[in-house]
N, C-alpha and C positions, 0 to 999 in steps of 0.2 A: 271362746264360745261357751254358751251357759250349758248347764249340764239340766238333770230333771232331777227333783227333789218329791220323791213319795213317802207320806205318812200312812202309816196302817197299825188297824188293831189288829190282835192275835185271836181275842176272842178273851174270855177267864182264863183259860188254861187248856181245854179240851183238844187237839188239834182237830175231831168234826166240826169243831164251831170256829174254828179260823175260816173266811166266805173264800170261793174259788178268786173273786179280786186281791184278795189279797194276798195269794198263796202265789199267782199270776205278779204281782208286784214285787214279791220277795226274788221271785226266780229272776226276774230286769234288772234288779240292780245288782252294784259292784260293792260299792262301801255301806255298810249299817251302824247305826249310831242306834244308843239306848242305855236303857239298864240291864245289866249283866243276866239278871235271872229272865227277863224277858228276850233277851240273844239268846239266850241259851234254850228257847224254845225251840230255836231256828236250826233246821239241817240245811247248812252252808256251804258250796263248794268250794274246792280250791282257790279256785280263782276270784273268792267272795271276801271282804275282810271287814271285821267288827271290830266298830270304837264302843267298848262299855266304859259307862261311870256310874256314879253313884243315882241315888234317886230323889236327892235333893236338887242336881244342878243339872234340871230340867233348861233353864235359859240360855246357861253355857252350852249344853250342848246343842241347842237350836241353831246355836251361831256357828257352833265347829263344822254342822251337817250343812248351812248354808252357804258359808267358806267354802267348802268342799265342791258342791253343788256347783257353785259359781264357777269353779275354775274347771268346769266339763265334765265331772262326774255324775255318774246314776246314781241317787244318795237315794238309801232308804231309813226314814227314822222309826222303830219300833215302839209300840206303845203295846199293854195287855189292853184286852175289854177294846173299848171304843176311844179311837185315837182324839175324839173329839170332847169327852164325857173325862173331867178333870186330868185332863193330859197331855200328851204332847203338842198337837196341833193347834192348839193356845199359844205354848210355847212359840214354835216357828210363827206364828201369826205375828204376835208381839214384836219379836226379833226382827220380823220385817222391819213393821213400822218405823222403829228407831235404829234401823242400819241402812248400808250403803245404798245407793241406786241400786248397783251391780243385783242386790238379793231380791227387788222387785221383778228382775228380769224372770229370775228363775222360773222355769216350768214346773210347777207345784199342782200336785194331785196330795185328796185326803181322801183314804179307802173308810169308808166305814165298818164297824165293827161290832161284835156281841160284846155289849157292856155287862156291867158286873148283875147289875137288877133287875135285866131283862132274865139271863141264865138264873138268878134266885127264884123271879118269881114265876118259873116257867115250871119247875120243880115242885113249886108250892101248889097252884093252881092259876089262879088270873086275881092275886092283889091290888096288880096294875088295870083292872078292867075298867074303871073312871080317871077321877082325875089326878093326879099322883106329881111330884118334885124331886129332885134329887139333890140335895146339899152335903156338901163335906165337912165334916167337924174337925177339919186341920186348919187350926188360927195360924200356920207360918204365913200367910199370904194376906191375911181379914182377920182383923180383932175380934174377938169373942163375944163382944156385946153386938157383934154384928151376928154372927152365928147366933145367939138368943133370940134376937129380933126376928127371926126369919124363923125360927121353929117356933115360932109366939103365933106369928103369923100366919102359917101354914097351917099348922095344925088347928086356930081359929076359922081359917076357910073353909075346913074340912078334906085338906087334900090327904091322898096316901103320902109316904114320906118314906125316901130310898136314902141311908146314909153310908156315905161311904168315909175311907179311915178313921174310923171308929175310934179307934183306941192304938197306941203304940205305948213303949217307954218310955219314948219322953214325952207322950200326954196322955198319960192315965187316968185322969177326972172328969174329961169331956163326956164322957157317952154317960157316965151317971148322972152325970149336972143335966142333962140331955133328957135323960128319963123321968129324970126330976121333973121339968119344963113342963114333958108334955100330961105327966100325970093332971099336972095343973088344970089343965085344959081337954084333955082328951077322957072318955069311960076306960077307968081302970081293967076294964074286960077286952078291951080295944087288943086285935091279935098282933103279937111284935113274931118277925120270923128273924132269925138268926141264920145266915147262910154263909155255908165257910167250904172256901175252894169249890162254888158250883162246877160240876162236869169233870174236878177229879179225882183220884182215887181216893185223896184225903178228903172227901167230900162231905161236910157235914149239915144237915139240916135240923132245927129247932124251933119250936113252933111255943109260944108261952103266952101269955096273957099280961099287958103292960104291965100291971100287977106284980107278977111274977119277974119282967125283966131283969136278967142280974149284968152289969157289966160285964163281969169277969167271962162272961163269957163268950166275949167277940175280942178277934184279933184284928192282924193288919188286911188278913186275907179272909176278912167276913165282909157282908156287906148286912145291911140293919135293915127292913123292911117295917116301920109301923103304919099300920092299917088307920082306915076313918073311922069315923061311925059308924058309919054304913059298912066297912067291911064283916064278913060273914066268916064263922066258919065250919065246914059239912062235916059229921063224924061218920066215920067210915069201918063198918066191923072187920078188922083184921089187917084193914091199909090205912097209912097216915092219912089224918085229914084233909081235905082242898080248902083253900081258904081264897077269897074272891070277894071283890069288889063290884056290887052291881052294876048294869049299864048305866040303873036310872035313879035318879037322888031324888027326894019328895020335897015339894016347896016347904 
């Protein structure tokens, strides 16, 4: 007998911004699959048991949790932010496709969730108030001239632009080749928000002007928000500024 397989996001990290479905989903099921630091957001009972790996092998564990799932278990897989926004339920989607019958069967629910740009730019003011994209600057998955292409492009549109894995160890030049790009294209004045760990305590927010963007200063747990042309932003005597994206673009 098939079992039910629930993907859910956490939210960035906050537990107010984990949604009651998906706190409601965590408490259904039996086995959690995921990455270690995103288990470990979860209080878990006894009777609850966590498969962590690493946060590269995303596919394998798609599989393990479908396996699983298949053979009559409550599976639930953990994703931070929004299960659907460069993350898991990709994963399990995929895994379908190219595995047994038996994993089409499966009862599959995707909880939605607070993504990483929604919490930045909630903090900032409304950067996302027009039309906005989110791209990943991690080539493990897409070649880098694909990533150029698509911030060529975007930023020629005039969309906002939400980046997420910035920068890591082993890719340390993306996010300045990145800044590079859009100086090209974009006014040097154009506002870049820097948001690291929205909603917790290590919460940081940065507000610079493309100009000014420094790489160095985003990690894994930042997410990159650069604005359009059209983005704004309000100075405010004694509170950080709002920075906002109009409703309305001019022909």
């Amino acid at each position: 007998m098939s079992g039910k397989l629930t993907v859910v996001g956490t939210g960035p990290g906050n537990p107010d911004q984990t949604t009651p479905e998906a706190t409601a989903a965590i408490a259904a099921a039996h086995v959690f699959f995921g990455y270690g630091p995103y288990l470990d957001r979860l209080t878990l009972r006894p009777d609850q048991r966590r498969v962590a790996s690493d946060n590269r092998e995303e596919l394998a564990r798609a599989k393990d949790a479908l396996h699983t799932a298949a053979s009559g278990e409550q599976v639930c897989v953990v994703s931070g932010g929004d299960p659907g926004v460069f993350a898991m339920a990709a994963a399990i989607c995929e895994a379908i496709e190219a595995g047994p019958p038996a994993w089409r069967a499966v009862d599959l629910a995707i909880v939605p969730g607070v993504t990483a740009m929604l919490a930045v730019a909630a903090r900032a003011g409304a950067p996302l108030g027009h039309d906005f994209c989110a791209i990943s600057l991690s080539d493990n998955l897409k070649p880098w001239t694909v990533i150029e292409a698509r911030l060529r492009a975007v930023a020629s549109a005039g969309l906002v632009i939400a980046l997420y894995n910035p920068i890591s160890k082993a890719r340390p030049w993306q996010l300045g080749t990145a800044f590079a790009i859009l100086r090209e294209v974009l006014p040097w004045t154009t506002p870049v928000i820097f948001g690291r760990a929205a909603g917790r305590p290590d919460e940081a927010m940065t507000i610079v002007t493309l100009a000014e963007a420094d790489a160095t200063k985003a990690d894994m747990a930042t997410c990159v928000i650069i604005g359009s042309p059209e983005t704004r932003i309000i100075e405010r005597e004694g509170l950080p500024p709002l920075i906002y994206s109009p409703r309305g673009v001019k022909a």
